[in-house]
N, C-alpha and C positions, 0 to 999 in steps of 0.2 A: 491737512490730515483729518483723516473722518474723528468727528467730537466726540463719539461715545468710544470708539475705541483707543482716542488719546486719554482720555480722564479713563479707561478699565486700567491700563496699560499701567498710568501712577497709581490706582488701587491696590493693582498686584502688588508693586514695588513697597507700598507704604507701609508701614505698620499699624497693625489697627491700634486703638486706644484700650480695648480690651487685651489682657494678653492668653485669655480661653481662646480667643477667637484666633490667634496665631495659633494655638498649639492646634486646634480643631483643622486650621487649613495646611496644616503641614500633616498632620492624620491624613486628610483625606487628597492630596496629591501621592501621600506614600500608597494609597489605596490604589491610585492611578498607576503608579512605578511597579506595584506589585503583580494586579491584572494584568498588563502589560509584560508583563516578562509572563507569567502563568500563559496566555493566548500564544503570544510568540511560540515559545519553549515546546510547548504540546501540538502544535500543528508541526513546525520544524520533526520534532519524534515522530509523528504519526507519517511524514511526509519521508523521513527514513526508512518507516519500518514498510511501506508501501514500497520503497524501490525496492526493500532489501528483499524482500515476500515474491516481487516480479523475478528479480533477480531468479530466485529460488525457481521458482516455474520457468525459466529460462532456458534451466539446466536441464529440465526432465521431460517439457513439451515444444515440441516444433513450431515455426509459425504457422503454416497451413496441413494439415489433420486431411485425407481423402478417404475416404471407408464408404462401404456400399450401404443403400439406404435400404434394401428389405432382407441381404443375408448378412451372416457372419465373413465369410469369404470371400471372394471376386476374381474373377482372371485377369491377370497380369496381361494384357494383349498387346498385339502389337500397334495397334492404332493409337490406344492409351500414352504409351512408351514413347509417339512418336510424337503427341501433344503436349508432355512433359519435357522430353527434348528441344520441341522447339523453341521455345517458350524461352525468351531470352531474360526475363524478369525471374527465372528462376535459378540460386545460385547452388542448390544441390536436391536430392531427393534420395530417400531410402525405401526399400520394399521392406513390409513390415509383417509379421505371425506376431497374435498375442492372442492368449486363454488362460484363462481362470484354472488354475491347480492345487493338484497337493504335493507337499513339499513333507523326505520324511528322510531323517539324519539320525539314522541311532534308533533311542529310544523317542524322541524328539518329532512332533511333525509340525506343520505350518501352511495354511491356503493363502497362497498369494498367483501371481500372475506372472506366465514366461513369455519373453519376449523376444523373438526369434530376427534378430537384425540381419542385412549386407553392411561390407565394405563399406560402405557411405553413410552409414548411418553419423559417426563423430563429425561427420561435417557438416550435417542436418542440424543433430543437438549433443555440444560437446561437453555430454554424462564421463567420457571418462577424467575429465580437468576435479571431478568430484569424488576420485579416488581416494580412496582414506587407507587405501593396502593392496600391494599386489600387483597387477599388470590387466587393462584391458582382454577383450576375446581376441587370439591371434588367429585369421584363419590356416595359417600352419598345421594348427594344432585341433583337432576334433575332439569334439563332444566338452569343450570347456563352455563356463557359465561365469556369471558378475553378478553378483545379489548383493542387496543394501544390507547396510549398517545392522538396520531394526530384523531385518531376517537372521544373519548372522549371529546375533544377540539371543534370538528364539532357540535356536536351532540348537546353541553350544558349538559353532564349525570352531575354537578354538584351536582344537587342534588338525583339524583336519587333512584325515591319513585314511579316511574312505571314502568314494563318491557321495555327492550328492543324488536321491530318488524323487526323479519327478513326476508325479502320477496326472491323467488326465482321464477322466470318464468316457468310454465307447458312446457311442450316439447307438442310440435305438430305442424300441418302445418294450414294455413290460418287462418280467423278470429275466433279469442277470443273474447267471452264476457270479458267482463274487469274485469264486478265481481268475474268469476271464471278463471281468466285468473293468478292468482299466489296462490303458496303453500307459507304459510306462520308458522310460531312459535312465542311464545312470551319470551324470555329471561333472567332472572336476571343478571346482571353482579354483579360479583362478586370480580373482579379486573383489575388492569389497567395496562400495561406493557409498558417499555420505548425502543428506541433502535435508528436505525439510522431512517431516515425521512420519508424513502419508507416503513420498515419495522412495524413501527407506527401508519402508515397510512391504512395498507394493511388487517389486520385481525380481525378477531373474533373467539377466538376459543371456543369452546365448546363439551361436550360429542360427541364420535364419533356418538349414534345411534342417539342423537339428526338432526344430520348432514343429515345420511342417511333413516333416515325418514322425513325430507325438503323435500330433491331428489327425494323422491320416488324410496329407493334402497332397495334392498333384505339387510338383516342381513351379507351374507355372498360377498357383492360386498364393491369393496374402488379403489380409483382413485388413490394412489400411496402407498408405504411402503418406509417408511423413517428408516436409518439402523447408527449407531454406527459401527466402527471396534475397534478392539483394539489396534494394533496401525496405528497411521494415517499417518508414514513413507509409508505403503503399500496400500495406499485408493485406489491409480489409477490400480493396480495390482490387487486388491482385484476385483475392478470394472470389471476387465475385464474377471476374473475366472467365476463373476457371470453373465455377458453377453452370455459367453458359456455355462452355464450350463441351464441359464433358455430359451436361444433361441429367435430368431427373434421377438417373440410375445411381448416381455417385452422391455424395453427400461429403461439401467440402467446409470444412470450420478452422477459423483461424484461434488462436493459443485463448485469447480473450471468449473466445465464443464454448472452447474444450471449457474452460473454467470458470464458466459463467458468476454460480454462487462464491465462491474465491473473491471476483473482483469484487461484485456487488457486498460482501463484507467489508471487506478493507476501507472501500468508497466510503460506507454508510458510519462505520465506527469513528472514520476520520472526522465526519458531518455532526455528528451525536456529541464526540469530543470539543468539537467549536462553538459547539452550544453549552459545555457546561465550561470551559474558559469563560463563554461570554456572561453567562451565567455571574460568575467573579467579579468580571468587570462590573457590571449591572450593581451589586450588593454594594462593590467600590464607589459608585459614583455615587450610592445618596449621601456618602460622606461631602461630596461637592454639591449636593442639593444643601444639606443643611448649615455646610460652611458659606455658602452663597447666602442664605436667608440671616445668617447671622450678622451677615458684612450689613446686609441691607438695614438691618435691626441698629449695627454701630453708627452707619452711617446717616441715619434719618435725618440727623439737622441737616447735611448736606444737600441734600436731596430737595429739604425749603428753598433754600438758595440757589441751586443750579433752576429749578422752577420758576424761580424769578426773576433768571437771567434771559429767561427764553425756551428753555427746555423742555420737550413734550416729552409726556408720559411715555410715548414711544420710546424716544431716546435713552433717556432714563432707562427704562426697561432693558434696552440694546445696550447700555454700560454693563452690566451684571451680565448679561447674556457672554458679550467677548470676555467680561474677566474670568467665569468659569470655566469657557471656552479656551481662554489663553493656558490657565490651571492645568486645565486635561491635556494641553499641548504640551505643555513644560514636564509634566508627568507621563505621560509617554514617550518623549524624544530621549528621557533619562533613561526609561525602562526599556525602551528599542535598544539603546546602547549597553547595556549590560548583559537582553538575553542575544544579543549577537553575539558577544564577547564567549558567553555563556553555549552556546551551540558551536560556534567553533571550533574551542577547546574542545569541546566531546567528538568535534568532528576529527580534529586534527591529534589530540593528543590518545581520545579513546579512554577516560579514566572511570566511567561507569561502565561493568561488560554485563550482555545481558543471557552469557554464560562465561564459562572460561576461555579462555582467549578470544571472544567475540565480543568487541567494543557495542555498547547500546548504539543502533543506528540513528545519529541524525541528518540533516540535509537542509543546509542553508540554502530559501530560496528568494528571492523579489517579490514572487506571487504573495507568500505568506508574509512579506514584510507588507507589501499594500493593502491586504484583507484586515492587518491588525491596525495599520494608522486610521483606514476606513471604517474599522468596525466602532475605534475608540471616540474618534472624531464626531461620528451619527449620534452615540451613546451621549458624549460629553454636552452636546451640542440640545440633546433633549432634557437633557439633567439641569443645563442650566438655561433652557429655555423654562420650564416647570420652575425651577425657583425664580426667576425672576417676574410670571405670572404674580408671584404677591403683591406688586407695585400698582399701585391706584389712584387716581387723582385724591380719593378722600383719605387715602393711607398719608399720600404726600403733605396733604394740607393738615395731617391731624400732627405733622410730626414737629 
């Protein structure tokens, strides 16, 4: 067995002669159990609230997005129709109307955005599974509409027992009479749909030709097609076959690329958050820098002696090295085992909500269990590299 890490190994085990120097190294292995569950805990949370936030955008945007790149509109053509048809990597697609409105209930008004869908659209992105009241758009039934939570909430539709008014600006230049200066419809809603805050806020959906006769659009014009693949391993690949095939004119982005600033938050706050876990840990270990110089400090007459048996200051050195290093092991493997225990239960049981009936998201992963033994390990591993740096042939001989 290797000689320094057999003699760290009885260090650990032993008791020192001081009994400061016990309480100092049980301090600072608790520093270790502590960090350790802190780094765990908060990547796990962060690594929830990133599914739970995709999740979220799941519900409200498509994986591949197609909308013209210099107008608002586009023809529906039959060539188009017949490249999305073929296309066996694609498992649905919806024709889509969406503009910017005003919305006016009463005394009540609201600018948000209508969104004029087909048939295929809940197969694209299944908005109506986020029902909060009500029943989806039937096309049975004309001129019905589905607005979020947050609109409904503006508006006062509690009780609602008169159309909804959706107004949309004429296109044209200079002055408007005011009387005929908006195209307007009158709406029933029909249901009310939940999600994240933006997404709540932002719509009104309704029959597509509802949409496109607002606008004043032909039958055969839509502002974007919103598309399914089948699988969504290949969405960015997918995206790009279909960029080359339908050319310059079209402009096609997938769910991650629609919400670019979205992701790049989530990513960064997660990254920010592992930095000031590590942060902990870091404050944690000089309690094992200073329990480590202590040992060496109890231990000095030993230190003559193993010197004399043969022992190079190297060696020497690599004892203190693995027994800190063993320390932050033993303190970590404790604290791995508690914040799993500890993420489970919130995973499994849900007993922090981070509203009412919505359990705080966490997410036991592997990934995160390896970044914390690798993070604590490097850490542990320079901490008592650093105190073990005290040992010196003249240190040795004066002791």
């Amino acid at each position: 067995m290797n000689f320094p890490f057999y003699i760290a190994k009885r260090y650990l085990r032993s008791k020192n002669s001081t009994n400061a120097i016990n309480i100092i190294t049980s301090i600072a292995m608790f520093g270790v159990i502590v960090g350790t569950i802190a780094l765990f805990v908060i990547l796990s949370v962060f690594s929830g609230l990133r599914t739970f936030s995709y999740s979220l955008l799941n519900d409200s945007d498509p994986d591949i997005k197609i909308s013209a790149t210099k107008s608002k509109s586009f023809e529906y053509s039959k060539q188009l129709d017949e490249i999305l048809i073929s296309d066996i990597h694609i498992a649905s697609f919806s024709k889509v109307v969406e503009e910017r409105v005003f919305l006016k209930y009463g005394d009540k008004s609201h600018i948000a955005y209508v969104k004029g869908v087909d048939v295929n659209y809940n197969e694209v992105v299944q908005v109506d599974s986020s029902l909060w009241s009500g029943t989806w758009i039937d096309p049975e039934f004309q001129n019905t509409a589905v607005i979020g939570y947050g609109i409904y909430a503006k508006l006062s539709l509690h009780n609602n027992v008169r159309p909804l008014q959706v107004f949309v600006p004429k296109p044209g230049k200079g002055l408007l009479n005011p009387n005929n200066a908006f195209r307007s419809t009158n709406t029933q809603v029909v249901g009310i749909y939940n999600g994240s805050e933006d997404f709540r806020n932002k719509y009104v959906f309704t029959e597509i030709e509802v949409a496109q006769e607002l606008l004043g659009l032909a039958n055969d014009r839509v502002t974007s097609i919103e598309l399914k693949v089948r699988d969504e391993e290949t969405i960015d690949e997918q995206a790009k076959q279909l960029q080359e095939a339908l050319g310059s004119t079209y402009k096609v982005q997938t769910r991650v690329q629609l919400n670019q600033l979205i992701y790049k938050v989530i990513n960064t706050e997660n990254f920010v958050s592992y930095l000031i876990a590590t942060l902990i840990v870091i404050i944690a270990l000089f309690n094992i820098i200073g329990s480590i110089i202590m040992m060496i400090l109890d231990k000095r007459k030993n230190l003559k002696t193993l010197s004399n048996v043969g022992a190079t200051v190297k060696e020497i050195k690599q004892i203190f090295t693995f027994q800190g290093l063993l320390l932050c092991l033993v303190g970590m493997l404790i604290g791995l085992l508690i914040a799993v225990i500890l993420v489970l239960l919130q995973y499994y049981m849900g007993w922090i909500k981070i509203a009412v009936g919505i359990p705080y998201p966490v997410e036991f992963k592997w990934f995160n269990l390896g970044i914390v033994a690798l993070t604590i390990c490097v850490l542990g591993f320079a901490a008592s590299k650093i105190a073990s740096s005290r040992i010196t042939r003249k240190f040795i001989e004066a002791s």
